[in-house]
NUKEDREN-202782 format. One record per residue (C-alpha): residue in three letters; x, y, z. Coordinates in pm, 1 decimal, decimal comma, m for minus. Layout:
BEGIN
ALA / X / Y / Z
...
END
This chain:
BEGIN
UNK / 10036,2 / 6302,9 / 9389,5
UNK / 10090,1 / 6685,5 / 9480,7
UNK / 9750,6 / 6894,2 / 9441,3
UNK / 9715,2 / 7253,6 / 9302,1
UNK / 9577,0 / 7401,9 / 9603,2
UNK / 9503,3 / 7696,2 / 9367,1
UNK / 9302,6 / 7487,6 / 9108,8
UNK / 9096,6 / 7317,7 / 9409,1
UNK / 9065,4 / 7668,4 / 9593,5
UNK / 8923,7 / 7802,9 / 9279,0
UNK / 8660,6 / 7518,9 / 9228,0
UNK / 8543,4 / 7507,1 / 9577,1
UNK / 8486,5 / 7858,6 / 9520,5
UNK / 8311,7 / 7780,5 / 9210,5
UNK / 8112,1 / 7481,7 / 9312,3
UNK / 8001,7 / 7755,1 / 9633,9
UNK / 7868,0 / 8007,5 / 9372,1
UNK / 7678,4 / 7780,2 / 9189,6
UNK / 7562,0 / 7671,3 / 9523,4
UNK / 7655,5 / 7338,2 / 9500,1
UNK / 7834,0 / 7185,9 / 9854,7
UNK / 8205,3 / 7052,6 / 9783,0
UNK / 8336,9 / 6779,7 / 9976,5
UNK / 8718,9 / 6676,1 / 10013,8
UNK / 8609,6 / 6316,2 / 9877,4
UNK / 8505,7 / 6550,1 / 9569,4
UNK / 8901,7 / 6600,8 / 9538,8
UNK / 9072,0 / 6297,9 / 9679,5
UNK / 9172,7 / 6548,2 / 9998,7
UNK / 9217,6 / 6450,7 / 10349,8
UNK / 8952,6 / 6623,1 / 10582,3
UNK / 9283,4 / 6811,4 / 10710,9
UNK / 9375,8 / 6964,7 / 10355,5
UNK / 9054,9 / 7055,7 / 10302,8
UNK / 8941,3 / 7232,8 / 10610,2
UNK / 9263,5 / 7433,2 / 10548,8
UNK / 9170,3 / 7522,8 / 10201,6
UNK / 8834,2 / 7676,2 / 10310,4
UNK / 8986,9 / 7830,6 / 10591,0
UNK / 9257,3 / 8019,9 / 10375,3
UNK / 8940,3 / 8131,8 / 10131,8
UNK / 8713,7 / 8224,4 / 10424,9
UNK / 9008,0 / 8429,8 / 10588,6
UNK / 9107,9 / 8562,2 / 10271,4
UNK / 8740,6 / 8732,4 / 10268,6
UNK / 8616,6 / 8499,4 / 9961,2
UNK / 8351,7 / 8310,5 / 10152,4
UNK / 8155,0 / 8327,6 / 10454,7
UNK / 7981,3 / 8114,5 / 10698,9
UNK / 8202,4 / 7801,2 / 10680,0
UNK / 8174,9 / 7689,0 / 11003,8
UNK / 8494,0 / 7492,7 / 11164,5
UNK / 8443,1 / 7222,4 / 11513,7
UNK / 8705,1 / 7099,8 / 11686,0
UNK / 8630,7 / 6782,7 / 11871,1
UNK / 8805,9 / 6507,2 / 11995,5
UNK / 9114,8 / 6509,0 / 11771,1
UNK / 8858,1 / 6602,4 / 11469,1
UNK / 8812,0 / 6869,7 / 11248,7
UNK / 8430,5 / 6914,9 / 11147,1
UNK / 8367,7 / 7132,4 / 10836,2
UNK / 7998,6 / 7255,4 / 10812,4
UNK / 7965,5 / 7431,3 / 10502,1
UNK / 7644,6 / 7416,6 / 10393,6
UNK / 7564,6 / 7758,2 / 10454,2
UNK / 7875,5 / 7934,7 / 10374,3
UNK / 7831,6 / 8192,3 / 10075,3
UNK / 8071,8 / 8336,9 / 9792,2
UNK / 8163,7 / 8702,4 / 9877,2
UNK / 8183,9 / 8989,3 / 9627,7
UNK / 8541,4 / 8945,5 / 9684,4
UNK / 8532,6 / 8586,6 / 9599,9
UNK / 8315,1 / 8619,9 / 9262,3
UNK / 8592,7 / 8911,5 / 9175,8
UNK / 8846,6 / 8644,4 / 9202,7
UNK / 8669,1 / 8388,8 / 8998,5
UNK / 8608,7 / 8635,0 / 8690,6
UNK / 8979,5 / 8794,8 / 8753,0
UNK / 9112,8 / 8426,8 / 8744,0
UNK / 8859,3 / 8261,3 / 8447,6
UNK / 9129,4 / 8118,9 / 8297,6
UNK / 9168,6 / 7873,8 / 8566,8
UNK / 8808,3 / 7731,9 / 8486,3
UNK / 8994,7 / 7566,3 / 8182,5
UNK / 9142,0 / 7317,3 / 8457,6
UNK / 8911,6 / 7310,6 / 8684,5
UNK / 8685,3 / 7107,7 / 8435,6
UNK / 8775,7 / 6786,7 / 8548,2
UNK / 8948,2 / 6833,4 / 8873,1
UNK / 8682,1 / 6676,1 / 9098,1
UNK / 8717,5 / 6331,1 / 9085,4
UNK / 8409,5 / 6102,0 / 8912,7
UNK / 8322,2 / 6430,8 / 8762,5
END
């Protein structure tokens, strides 16, 4: 099954703001597609302090710390209409 990267882009975002910590088990992603999710939003300027490690053939994503920019809220309220699918999108949820 193909994933919105849009839809999951705009709930990490708002699972960040409402500083809750999103996982890629929270959206049936690979460590892979997720790291390079957060890494588009954190070089887009919509969060800060994700924190990417490189280790033996591993990608470590530490983002416990990482914060929602004023850019990034902007996008959230210029793109509300998204929250109407996001409701669901995280799987168990």
């Amino acid at each position: 099954m193909a994933i919105d990267q849009l839809k999951v882009a705009f709930s990490i975002l708002h699972e960040l703001s409402e500083e809750s910590i999103p996982k890629e088990k929270d959206y049936g992603l690979s460590d892979r597609q997720f790291v390079h999710i957060v890494l588009d939003l954190q070089d887009k300027g919509y969060i800060r302090n994700a924190v990417i490690s490189l280790g033996d053939d591993e990608l470590d994503l530490y983002i416990d710390e990482a914060y929602v920019t004023l850019d990034g809220l902007q996008f959230l309220h210029d793109n509300s209409t998204l929250m109407k699918t996001y409701k669901g999108l995280k799987a168990g949820v």
